[in-house]
C-alpha positions as CSV (number, residue, x, y, z in Angstrom):
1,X,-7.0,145.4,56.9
2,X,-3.8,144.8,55.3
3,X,-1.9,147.2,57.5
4,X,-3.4,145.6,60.6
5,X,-2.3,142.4,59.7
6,X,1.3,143.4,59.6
7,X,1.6,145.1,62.5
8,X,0.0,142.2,64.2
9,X,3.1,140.3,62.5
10,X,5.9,143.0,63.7
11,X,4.1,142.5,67.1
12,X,6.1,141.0,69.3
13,X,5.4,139.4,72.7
14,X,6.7,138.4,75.5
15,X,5.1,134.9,74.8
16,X,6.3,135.4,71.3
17,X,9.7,136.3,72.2
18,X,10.3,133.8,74.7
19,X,9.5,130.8,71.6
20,X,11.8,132.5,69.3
21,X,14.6,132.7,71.5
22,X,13.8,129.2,73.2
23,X,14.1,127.6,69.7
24,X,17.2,129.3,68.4
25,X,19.0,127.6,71.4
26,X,17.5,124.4,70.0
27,X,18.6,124.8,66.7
28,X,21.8,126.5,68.0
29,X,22.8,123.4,69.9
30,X,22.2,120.8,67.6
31,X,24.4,122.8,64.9
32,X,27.2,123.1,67.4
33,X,26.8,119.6,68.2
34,X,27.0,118.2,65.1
35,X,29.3,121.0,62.8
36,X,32.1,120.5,66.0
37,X,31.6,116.5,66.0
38,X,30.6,115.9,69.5
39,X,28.3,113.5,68.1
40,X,28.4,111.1,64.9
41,X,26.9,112.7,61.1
42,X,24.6,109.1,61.2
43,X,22.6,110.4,64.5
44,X,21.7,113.5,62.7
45,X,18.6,114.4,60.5
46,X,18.6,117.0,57.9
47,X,16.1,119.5,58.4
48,X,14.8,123.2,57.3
49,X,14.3,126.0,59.6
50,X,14.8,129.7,59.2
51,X,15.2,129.1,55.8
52,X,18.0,126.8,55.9
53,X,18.9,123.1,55.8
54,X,20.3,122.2,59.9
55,X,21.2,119.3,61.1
56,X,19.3,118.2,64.1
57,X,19.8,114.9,66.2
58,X,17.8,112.1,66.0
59,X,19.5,110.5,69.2
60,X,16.2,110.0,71.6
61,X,18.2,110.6,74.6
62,X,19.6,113.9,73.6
63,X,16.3,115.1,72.0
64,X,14.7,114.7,75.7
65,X,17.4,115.6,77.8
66,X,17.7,119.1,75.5
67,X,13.6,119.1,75.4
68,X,13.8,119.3,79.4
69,X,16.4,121.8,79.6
70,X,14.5,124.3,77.2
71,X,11.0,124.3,79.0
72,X,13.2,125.1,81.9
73,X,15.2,128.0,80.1
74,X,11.3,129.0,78.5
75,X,10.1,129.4,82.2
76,X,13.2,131.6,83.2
77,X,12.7,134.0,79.9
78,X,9.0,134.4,80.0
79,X,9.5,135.7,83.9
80,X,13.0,137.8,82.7
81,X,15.0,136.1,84.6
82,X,17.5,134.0,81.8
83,X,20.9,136.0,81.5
84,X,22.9,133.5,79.9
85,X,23.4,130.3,78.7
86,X,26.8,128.4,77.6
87,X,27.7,125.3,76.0
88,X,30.5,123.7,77.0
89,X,32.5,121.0,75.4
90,X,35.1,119.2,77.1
91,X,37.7,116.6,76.5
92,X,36.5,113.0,78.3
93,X,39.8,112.0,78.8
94,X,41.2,115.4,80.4
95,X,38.2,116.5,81.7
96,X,39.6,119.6,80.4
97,X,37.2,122.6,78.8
98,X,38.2,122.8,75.0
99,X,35.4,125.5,74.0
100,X,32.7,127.6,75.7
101,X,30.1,128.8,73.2
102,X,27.9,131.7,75.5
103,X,24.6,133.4,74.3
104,X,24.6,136.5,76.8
105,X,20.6,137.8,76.5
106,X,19.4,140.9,78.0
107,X,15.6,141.6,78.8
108,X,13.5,144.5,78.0
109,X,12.0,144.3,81.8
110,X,9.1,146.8,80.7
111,X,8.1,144.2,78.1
112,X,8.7,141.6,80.5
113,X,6.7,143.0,83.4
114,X,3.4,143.3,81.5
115,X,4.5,146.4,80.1
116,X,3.3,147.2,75.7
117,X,4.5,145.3,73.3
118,X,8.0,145.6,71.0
119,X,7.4,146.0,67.4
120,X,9.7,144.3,65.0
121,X,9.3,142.8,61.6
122,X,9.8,138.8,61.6
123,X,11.6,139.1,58.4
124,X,14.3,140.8,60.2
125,X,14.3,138.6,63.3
126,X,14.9,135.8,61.0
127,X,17.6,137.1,58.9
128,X,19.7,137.7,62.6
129,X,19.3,134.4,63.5
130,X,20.1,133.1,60.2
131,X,23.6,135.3,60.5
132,X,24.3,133.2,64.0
133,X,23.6,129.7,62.0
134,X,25.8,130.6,59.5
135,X,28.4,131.6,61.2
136,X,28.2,128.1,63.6
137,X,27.8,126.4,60.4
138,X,31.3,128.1,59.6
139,X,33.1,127.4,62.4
140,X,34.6,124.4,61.1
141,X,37.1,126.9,59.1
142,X,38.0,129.3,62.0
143,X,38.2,127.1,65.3
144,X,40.9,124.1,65.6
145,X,39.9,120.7,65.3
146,X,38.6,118.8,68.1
147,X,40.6,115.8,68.6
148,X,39.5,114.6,71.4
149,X,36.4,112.3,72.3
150,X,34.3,115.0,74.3
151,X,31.3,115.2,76.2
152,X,29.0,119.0,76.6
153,X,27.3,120.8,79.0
154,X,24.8,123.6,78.9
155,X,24.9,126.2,81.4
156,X,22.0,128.3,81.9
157,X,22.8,131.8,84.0
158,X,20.1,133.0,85.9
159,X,18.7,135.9,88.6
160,X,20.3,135.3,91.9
161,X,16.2,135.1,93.7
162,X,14.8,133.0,90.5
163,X,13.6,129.5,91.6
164,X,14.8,126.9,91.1
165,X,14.0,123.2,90.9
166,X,14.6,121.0,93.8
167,X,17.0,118.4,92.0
168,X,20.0,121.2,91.3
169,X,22.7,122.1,93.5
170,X,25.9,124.2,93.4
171,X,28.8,123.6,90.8
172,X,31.9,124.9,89.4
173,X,31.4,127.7,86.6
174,X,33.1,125.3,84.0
175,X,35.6,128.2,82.8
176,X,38.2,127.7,79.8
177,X,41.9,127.6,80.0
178,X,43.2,130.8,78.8
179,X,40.4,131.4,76.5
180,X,40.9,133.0,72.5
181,X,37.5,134.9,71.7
182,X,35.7,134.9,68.7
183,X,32.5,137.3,68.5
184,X,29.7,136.2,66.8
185,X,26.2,137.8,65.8
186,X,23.6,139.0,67.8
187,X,19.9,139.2,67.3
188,X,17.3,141.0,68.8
189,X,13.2,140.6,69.4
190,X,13.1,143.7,70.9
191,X,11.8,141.7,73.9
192,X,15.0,139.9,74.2
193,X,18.4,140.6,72.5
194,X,21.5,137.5,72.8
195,X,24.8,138.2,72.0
196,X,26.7,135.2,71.3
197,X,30.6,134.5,71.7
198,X,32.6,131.3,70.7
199,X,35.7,130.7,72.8
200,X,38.7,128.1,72.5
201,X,41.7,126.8,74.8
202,X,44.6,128.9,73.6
203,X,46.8,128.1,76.4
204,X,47.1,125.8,79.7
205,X,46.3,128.3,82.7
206,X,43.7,128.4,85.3
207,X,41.1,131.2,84.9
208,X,39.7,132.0,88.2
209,X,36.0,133.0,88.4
210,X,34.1,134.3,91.1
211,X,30.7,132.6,90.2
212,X,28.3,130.3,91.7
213,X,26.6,127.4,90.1
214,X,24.1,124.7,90.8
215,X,24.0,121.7,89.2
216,X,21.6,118.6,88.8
217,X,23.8,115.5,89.3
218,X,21.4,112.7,87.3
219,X,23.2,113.8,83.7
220,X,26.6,115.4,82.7
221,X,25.3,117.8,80.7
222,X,24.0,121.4,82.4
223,X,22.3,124.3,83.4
224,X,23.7,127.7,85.2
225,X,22.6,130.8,87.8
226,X,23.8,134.1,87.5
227,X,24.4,132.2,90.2
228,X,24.3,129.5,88.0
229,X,22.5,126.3,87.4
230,X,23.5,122.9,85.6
231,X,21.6,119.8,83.9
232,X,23.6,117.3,82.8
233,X,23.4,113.8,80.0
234,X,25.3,110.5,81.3
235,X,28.5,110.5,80.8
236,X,28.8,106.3,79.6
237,X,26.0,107.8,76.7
238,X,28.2,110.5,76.0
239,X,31.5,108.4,75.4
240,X,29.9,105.8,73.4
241,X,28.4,108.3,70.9
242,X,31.4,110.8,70.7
């Protein structure tokens, strides 16, 4: 009996998968957020997930523009059609990109199309993710100061045929200035697997890229296709808080 329960635990999902991964972004977002200082320490709580005290905003705006944007991403991972998403934080003044923080996730498309299963212990599932967090939580000692008063986007990267809702339309990719890379940790469901990668401005020259985006003018926040879709916060709500 004991044996069946645990491999009911290391029996993962594509349900299953799709709420781990939906929630790491959560939790990944609000750490960048507040460890980079987009937003004030005061319109943070302190809060314990994955075994660790995160900061998470309290700001009711933010919490449902970022609630909107996840159901969203949910919908695209549960079919297998999420390939990326990026968090962008930009300068208000310069309008410039400062850093680009992108979770690249690849799909098991068996899983995904109905197929058995993955198997995976949670233990170890939560023990990758706590990696990532730590190393965000970090970040503050290996990426330059932000200066600036800046704003965020998150870009969502999707299947060129997925659909998509009625109030997005094309935008620019959002690409960095002469990017430096820093690697971070993956972690993997078996279902899903995201690779994540911090990037900062190292230098003052265009980077041209070749992909399309939609966007969804009524925030200035986002959301990307692979092909490339964008949801965005207002901008006056931004500034004020920053």
């Amino acid at each position: 009996m004991a044996a069946q329960a645990q491999t009911q635990r290391n029996t993962i999902s594509i349900k299953g998968s799709t709420k781990i991964v939906t929630d790491f972004f959560a939790y990944a977002v609000n750490s960048i957020l507040y460890q980079r200082g987009v937003y004030p320490p005061e319109t943070f709580d302190q809060q314990k997930h994955y075994g660790l005290s995160m900061m998470v905003t309290s700001d009711p705006g933010i919490t449902q523009y970022l609630s909107s944007v996840l159901q969203q991403m949910s919908d695209w991972l549960l079919d297998g059609q999420l390939q990326k998403m990026v968090l962008v934080i930009t300068s208000v003044a310069s309008k410039e990109v400062l850093e680009r923080w992108t979770f690249d996730i690849e799909t098991d498309k068996a899983a995904a199309g109905g197929g058995p299963p993955a198997e995976k212990p949670e233990s170890e599932i939560t023990s990758e993710i706590q990696a990532i967090i730590r190393q965000i939580t970090a970040s503050v000692t290996f990426l330059p100061l932000l200066h600036d008063a800046c704003t965020f986007d998150l870009l969502v990267y999707t299947d060129t045929d997925s659909a998509v809702p009625v109030e997005w339309e094309a935008s620019d990719a959002r690409v960095i200035l002469n990017p430096a890379d820093v690697k971070l940790r993956s972690f993997s469901t078996k279902v899903h697997k995201v690779d994540a990668l911090a990037a900062v401005q190292a230098a003052r020259r265009r980077i041209s890229t070749r992909k399309r985006a939609l966007w969804m003018r009524s925030f200035l926040l986002g959301i990307w296709r692979g092909d490339l879709l964008s949801k965005s916060h207002n901008e006056a709500g931004l500034e004020s808080a920053a």
